[in-house]
C-alpha positions in Angstrom: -4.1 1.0 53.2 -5.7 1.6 50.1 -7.6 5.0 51.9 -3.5 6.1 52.4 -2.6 5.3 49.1 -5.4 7.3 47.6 -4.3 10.0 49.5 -0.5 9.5 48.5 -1.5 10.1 44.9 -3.3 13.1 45.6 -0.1 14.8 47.2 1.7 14.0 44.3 -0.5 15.3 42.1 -0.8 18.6 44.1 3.4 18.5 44.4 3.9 18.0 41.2 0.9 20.0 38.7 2.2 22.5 36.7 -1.7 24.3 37.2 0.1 27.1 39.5 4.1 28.0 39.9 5.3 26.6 43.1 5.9 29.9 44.8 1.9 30.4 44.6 1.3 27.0 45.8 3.5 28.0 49.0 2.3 31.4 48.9 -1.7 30.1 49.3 -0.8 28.0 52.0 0.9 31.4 53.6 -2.5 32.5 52.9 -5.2 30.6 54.1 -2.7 30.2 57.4 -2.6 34.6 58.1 -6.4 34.4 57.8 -7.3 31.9 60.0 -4.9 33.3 62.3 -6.5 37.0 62.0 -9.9 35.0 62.1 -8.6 33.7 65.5 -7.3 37.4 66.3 -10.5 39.4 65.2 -13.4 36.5 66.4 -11.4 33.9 68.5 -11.3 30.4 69.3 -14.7 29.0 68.5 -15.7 30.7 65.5 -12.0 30.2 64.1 -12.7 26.7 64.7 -16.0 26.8 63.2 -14.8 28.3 60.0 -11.8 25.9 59.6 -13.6 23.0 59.9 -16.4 24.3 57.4 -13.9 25.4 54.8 -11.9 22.6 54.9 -14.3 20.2 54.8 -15.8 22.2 51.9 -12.7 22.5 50.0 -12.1 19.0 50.3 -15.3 18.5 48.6 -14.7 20.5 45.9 -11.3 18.4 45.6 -12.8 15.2 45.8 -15.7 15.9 42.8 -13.0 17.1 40.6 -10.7 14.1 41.5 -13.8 12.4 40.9 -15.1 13.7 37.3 -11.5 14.1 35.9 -11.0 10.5 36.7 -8.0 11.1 39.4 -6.6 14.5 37.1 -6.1 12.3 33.9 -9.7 13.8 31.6 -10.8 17.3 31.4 -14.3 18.4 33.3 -15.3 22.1 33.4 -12.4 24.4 33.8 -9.6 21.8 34.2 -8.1 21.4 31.0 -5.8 17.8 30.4 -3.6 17.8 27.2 -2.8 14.2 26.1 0.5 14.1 24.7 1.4 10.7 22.9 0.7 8.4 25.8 1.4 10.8 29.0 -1.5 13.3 29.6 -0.3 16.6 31.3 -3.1 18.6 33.3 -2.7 22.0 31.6 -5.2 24.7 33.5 -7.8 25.3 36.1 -9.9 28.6 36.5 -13.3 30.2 37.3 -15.1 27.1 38.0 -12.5 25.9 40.8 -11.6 29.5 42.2 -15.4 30.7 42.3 -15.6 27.6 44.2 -13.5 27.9 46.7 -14.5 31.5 47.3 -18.1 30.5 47.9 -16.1 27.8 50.3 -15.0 31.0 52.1 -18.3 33.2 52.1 -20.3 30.2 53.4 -17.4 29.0 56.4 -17.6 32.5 57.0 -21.4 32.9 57.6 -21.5 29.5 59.5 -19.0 30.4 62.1 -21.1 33.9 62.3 -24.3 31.6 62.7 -23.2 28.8 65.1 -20.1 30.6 66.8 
């Protein structure tokens, strides 16, 4: 229960951020869906599978040790900036840190499916 609630938070934080407009939010997951289906397309089944599971799983990651050090979104680490604002706090940006991240989340899903598919 508590796992579920965790998780509960965590989509409202994503829902709700004001990091990105929400026609980029919607637009990224447009994104990562036409290249895993041209992944699928261009190397097939197993390696599309391959590079799913190993970006997710590092993307997730990276979620989970910025959850982590920005103590669930609420404290700024790195490039994700929290302004405190009387007694709300309002996460205000993210950047180079987090994107370079999950590019290298790409290269390396990409090179494992290569690899092991």
């Amino acid at each position: 229960m508590k796992l579920l609630n965790e998780f509960i938070y965590d989509f409202k934080f994503i829902k709700s951020h004001t990091l990105q407009p929400t026609w980029y939010k919607i637009f990224k997951i447009i994104f990562v869906l036409a290249v895993i289906l041209g992944y699928y397309l261009i190397f097939g089944s197993t390696k599309t599978i391959i590079f799913a599971l190993a970006f997710f799983s590092l993307s997730f990651m990276v979620h989970m040790i910025y959850r982590v050090k920005t103590e669930k979104f609420t404290k700024t680490w790195l490039d994700f900036v929290v302004l405190e604002e009387g007694d709300r706090t309002r996460a205000e940006s993210i950047g180079k840190f987090y994107y370079t991240a999950i590019f290298l989340n790409a290269i390396i899903s990409f090179v494992l499916s290569q690899v092991i598919g």
